[in-house]
Residue, then its C-alpha position, 0 to 999 in steps of 0.5 A: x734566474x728568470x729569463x725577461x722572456x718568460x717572466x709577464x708583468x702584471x699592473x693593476x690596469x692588467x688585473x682590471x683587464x683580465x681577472x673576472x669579478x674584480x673591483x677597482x679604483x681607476x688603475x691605482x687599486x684592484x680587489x678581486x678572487x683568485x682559485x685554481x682556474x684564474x690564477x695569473x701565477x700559474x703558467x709563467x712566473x710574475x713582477x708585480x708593477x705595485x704592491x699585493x696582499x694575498x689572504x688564502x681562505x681554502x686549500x693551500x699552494x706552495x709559491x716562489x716569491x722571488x728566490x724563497x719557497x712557502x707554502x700557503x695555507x688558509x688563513x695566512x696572510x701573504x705580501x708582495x712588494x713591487x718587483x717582486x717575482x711570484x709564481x705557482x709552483x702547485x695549487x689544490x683544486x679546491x684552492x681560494x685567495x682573496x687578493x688587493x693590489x694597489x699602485x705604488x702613487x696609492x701606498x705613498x699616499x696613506x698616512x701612516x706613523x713612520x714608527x709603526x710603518x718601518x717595521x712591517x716594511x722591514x718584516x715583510x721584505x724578509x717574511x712575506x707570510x704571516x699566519x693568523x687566525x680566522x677571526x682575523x681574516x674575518x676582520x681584515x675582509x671586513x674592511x676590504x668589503x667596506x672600501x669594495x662598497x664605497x668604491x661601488x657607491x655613487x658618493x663619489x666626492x671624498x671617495x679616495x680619501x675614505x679608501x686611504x683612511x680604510x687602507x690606514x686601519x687596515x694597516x695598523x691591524x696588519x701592524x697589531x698582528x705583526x706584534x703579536x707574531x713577534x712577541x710570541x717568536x724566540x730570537x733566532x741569532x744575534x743577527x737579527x737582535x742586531x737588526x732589530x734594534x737597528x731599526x728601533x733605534x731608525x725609528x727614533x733617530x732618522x729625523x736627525x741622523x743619516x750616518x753608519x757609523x751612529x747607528x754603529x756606536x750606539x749598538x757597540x759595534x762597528x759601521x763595517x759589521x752592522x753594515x753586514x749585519x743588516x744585508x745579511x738579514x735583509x738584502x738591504x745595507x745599513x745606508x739603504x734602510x737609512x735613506x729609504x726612512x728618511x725619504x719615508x719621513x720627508x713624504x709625510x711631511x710634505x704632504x701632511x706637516x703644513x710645514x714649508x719645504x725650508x721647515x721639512x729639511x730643518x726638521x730633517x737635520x739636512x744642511x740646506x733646502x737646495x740639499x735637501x731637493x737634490x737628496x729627495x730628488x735623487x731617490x724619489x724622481x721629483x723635487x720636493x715642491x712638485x710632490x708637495x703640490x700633487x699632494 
């Protein structure tokens, strides 16, 4: 367990501050180079106040993200989610990284397919490395090159919308070598059978169903056991995994749907709209119409 004490919080406004070379998008985005010599990891651990992702071009480190230990190495894709607790155990010296981070506003603003974004959400709270090939990091860098340029440019007008679009092929890139890694891993133990279509079976049922005990029957089990099933894989419960997709779907909606607020909780299978604000509300912070109107 890491002391308050000892643990140091990096925002996006921090990396813009102390990190040389970097690009930055106000304070909701940050691209920037991390070696063995500027490494905000490497004295005290870390807790990320958004999301990262780390792509390792030389040498290679051994980190601890949270309680887990990996070590990284080129060409290895590396996530963290907000929260997260990060530091360097050993670097070489000839170590090399390639870093993004972004605010959590900025995440919920891209437009991704529900379908497409519970799996890589799922997969990386679980496995935050994933190896690929250079001709990949060659393709990944190539877009984060690109939104380098646009936010360097002086089109300044649609210049948030072009980032969110680039950050959104990016994404399903990410998703393609997700598949691929999967497709090409044996199944490690019913528990992660389990859970796997559990969250196939989220995907195709969250607009309509919010209970256990469904998810339950449909795998023939008991709400009980998939309940224990999916912490046990993922730290999070059944009823978690739940909400947090519904609250997924609900901001897309809002924002994107043109649907009305009443349409949007209809669609969602809530009883009532005022239901449906006190749940949306409950988990996000804000009302329904006030996410709608920033949006």
């Amino acid at each position: 367990m890491v002391k308050p004490n000892n643990l140091r919080k990096v925002s996006i406004a921090r990396l813009k501050q102390e990190m040389q070379d970097t690009v930055f998008l106000s304070d909701d985005l940050a691209i920037t180079t991390i070696d063995y010599l500027r490494n905000p990891t490497s004295e005290i651990p870390v807790s990320l106040d958004g999301f990262a992702a780390m792509i390792m071009m030389s040498g290679s480190a051994v980190l601890s993200i949270d309680t887990e230990t990996y070590e990284v190495r080129p060409n290895m894709l590396v996530f963290f989610r907000p929260g997260s607790i990060i530091r360097t155990i050993r670097c070489s010296s000839d170590a090399t990284a390639y870093l993004v981070a972004c605010s959590k506003a900025f995440v919920s603003d891209i437009q991704v397919d529900i379908s497409a974004s519970l799996p890589i959400h799922m997969r990386f709270g679980r496995k935050p490395c994933l190896q690929v090939t250079e001709r990949d990091v060659a393709e990944i860098r190539q877009f984060f090159q690109l939104i380098k340029t646009v936010i360097q440019s002086d089109k300044e007008r649609y210049r948030k919308e072009i980032i969110h679009t680039l950050f959104t092929a990016v994404f399903y890139l990410i998703t393609e070598l997700n598949q691929r890694e999967q497709s090409s891993e044996q199944k490690q133990g019913r528990c992660e059978v389990l859970f796997d279509q559990f969250m196939q079976l989220l995907g195709e049922y969250n607009k309509r169903e919010r209970n256990v005990s469904f998810y339950a029957r449909q795998l023939n089990i008991t709400p009980k056991y998939l309940s224990s099933v999916v912490k046990e894989v993922s730290g999070k419960t059944a009823a978690k995994w739940i909400d947090e997709s519904v609250i997924l779907e609900a901001k897309s909606l809002l924002k994107y749907s043109g649907m009305s607020i009443q349409e949007i909780a209809y669609h969602l299978n809530f009883s009532t709209q005022s239901f449906f604000g006190k749940c949306f509300k409950q988990h996000t912070g804000t009302s329904p119409s006030r996410y709608k109107r920033k949006g």
